[in-house]
N, CA and C atoms as a LAMMPS dump frame, in Angstrom:
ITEM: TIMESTEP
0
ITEM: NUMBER OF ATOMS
204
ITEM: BOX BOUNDS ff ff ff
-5.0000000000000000e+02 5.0000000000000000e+02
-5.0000000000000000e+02 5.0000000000000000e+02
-5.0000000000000000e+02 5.0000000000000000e+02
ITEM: ATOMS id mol type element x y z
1 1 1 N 50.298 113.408 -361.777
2 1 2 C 49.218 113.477 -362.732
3 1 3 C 48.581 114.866 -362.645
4 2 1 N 48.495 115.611 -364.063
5 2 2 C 48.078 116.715 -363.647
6 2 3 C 46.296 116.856 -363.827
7 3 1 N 45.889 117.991 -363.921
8 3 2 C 44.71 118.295 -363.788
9 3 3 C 43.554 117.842 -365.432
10 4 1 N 44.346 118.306 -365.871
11 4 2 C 43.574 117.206 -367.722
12 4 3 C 43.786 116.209 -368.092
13 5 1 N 45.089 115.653 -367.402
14 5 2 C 44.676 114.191 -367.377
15 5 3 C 43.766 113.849 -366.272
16 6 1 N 43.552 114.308 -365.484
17 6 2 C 42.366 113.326 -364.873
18 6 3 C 40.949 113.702 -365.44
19 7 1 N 41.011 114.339 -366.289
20 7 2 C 39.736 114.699 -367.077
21 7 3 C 38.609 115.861 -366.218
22 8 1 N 39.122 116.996 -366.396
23 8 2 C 38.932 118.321 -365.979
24 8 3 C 37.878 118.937 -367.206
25 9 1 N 36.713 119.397 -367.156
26 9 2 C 36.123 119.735 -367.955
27 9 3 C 36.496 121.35 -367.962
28 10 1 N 36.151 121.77 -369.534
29 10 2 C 36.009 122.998 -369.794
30 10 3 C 35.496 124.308 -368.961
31 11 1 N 36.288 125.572 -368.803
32 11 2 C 36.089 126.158 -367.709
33 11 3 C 35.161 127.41 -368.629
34 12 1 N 34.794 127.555 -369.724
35 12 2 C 33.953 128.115 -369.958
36 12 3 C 32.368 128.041 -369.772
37 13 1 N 31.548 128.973 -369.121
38 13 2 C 30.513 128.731 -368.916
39 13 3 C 29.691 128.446 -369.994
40 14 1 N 28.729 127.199 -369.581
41 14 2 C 27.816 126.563 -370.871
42 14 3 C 28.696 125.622 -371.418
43 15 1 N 29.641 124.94 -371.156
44 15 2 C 30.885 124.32 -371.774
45 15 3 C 30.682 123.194 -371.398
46 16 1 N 30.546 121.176 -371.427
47 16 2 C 31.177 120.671 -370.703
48 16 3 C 31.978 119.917 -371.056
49 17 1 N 32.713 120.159 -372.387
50 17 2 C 33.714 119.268 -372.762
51 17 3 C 35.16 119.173 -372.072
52 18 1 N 35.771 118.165 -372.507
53 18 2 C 37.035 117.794 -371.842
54 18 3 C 38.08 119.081 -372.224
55 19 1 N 38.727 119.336 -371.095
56 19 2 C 39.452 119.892 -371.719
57 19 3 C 41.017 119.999 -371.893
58 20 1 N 41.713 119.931 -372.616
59 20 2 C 42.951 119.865 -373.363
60 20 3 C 44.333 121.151 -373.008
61 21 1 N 43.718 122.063 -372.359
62 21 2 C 45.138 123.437 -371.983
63 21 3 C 44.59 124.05 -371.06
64 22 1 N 45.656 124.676 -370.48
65 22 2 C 45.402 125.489 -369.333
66 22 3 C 45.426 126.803 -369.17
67 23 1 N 45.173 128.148 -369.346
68 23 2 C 45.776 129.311 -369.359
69 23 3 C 45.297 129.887 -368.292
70 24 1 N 45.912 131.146 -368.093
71 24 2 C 45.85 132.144 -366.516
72 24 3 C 44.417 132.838 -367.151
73 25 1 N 43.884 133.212 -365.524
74 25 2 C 42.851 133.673 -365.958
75 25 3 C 42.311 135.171 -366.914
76 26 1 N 43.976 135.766 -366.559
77 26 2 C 43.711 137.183 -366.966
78 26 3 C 43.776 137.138 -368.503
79 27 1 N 44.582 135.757 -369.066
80 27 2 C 45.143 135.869 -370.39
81 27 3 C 43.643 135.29 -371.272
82 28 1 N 42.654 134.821 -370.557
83 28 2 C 41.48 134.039 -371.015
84 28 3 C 40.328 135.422 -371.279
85 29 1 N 40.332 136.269 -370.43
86 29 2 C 39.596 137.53 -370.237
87 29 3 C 39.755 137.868 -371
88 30 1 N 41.212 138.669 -371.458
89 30 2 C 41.748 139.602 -372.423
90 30 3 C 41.348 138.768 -373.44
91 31 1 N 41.159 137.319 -373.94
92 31 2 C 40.844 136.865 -375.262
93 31 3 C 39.085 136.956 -375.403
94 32 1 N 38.284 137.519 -374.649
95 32 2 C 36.85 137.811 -374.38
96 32 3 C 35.958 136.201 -374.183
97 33 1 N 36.804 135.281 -373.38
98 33 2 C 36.234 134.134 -372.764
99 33 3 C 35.292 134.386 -371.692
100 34 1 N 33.939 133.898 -371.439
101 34 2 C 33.645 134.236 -370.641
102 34 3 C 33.77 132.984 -369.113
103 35 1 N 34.716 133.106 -368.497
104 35 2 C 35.166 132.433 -367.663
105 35 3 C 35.188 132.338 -366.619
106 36 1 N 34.845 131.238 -365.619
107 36 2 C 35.162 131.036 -364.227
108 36 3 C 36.185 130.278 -363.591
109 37 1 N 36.695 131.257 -362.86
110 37 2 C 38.19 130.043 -361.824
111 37 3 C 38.786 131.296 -361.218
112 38 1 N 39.797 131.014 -360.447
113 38 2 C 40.715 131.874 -359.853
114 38 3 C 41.583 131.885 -360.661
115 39 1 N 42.823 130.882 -360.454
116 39 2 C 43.905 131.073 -361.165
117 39 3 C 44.259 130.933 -362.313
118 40 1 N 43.621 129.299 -362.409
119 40 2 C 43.736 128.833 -363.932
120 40 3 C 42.499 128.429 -364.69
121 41 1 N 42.603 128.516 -366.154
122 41 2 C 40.935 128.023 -366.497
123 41 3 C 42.059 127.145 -367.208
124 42 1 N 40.566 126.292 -367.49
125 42 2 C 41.199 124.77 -368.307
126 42 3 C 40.117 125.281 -369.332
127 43 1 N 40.861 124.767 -370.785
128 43 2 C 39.956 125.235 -372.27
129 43 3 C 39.778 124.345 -373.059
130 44 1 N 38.672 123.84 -373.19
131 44 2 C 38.771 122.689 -374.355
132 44 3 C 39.309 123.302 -375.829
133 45 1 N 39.138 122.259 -376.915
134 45 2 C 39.968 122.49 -378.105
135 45 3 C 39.289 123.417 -378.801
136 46 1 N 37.849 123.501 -378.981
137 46 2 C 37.337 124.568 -379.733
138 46 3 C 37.655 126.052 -378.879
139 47 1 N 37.645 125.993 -377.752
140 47 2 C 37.602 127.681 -377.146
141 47 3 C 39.205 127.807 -376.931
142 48 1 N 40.195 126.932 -376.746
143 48 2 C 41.45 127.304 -376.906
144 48 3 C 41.781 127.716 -378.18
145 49 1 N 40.957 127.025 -379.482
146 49 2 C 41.654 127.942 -380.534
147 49 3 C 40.845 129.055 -380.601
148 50 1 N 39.771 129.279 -380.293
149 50 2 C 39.448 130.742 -380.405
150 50 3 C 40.159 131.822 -379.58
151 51 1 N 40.568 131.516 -378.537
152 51 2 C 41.742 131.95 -377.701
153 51 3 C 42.391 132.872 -378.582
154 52 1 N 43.007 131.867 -379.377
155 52 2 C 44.592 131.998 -379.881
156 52 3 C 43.882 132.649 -381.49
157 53 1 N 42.757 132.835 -381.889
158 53 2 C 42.791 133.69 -382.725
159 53 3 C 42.795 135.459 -382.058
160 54 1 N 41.843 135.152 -381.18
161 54 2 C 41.5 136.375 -380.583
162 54 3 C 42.714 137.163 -380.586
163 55 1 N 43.846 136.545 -379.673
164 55 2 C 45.002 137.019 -378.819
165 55 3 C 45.821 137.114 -379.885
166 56 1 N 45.685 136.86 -381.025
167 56 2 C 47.004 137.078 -382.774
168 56 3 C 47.248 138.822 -382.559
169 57 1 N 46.366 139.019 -382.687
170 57 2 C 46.397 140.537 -383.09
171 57 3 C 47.407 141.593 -381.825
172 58 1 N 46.683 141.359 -380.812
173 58 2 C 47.542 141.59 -379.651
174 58 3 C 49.058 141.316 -378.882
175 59 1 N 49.789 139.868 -379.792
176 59 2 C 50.952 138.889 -379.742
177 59 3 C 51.233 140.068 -380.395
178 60 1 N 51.69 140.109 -381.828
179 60 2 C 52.25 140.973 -383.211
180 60 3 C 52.274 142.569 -382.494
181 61 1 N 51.202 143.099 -381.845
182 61 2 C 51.376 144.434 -381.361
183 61 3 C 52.236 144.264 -380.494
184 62 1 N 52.349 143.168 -379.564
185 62 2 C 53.271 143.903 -378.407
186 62 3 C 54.756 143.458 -378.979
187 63 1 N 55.374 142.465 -379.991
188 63 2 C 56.302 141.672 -380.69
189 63 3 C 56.707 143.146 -381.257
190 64 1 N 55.694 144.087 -382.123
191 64 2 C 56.597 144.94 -382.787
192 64 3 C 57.073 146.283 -381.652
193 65 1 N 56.611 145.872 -380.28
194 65 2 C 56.7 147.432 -379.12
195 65 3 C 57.904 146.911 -379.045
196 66 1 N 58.431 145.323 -378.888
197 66 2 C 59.05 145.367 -378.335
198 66 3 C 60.985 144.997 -379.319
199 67 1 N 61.012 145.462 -380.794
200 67 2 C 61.67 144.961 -382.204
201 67 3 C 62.636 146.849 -381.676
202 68 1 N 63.724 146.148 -382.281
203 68 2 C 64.417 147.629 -382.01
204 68 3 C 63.994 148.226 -383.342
């Protein structure tokens, strides 16, 4: 059983919803989360998709560094 199923709340500060994904901490930073944990933060559903808007722009830049 991992860590959101046993019902792990949101690792953003001011946060206490359940939360739903897990990402590394450096990849939560770079999306301008303001976050506490060592390794992993756990993200509920509203701040994981802000995540993943944040981090669009940055995916596509490194996708075209890396297009022959």
């Amino acid at each position: 059983m991992g860590k959101i199923a046993s019902g792990v709340k949101c690792s953003v500060l001011g946060c206490n919803s359940e939360a739903v994904k897990s990402v590394s901490v450096e990849k939560a930073k770079a999306g301008g989360l303001n976050v506490s944990g060592e390794k992993r933060v756990y993200l509920c559903k509203t701040h994981y998709k802000q995540l993943k808007k944040n981090l669009k722009k940055e995916k596509l830049i490194e996708k075209w560094r890396y297009m022959g």
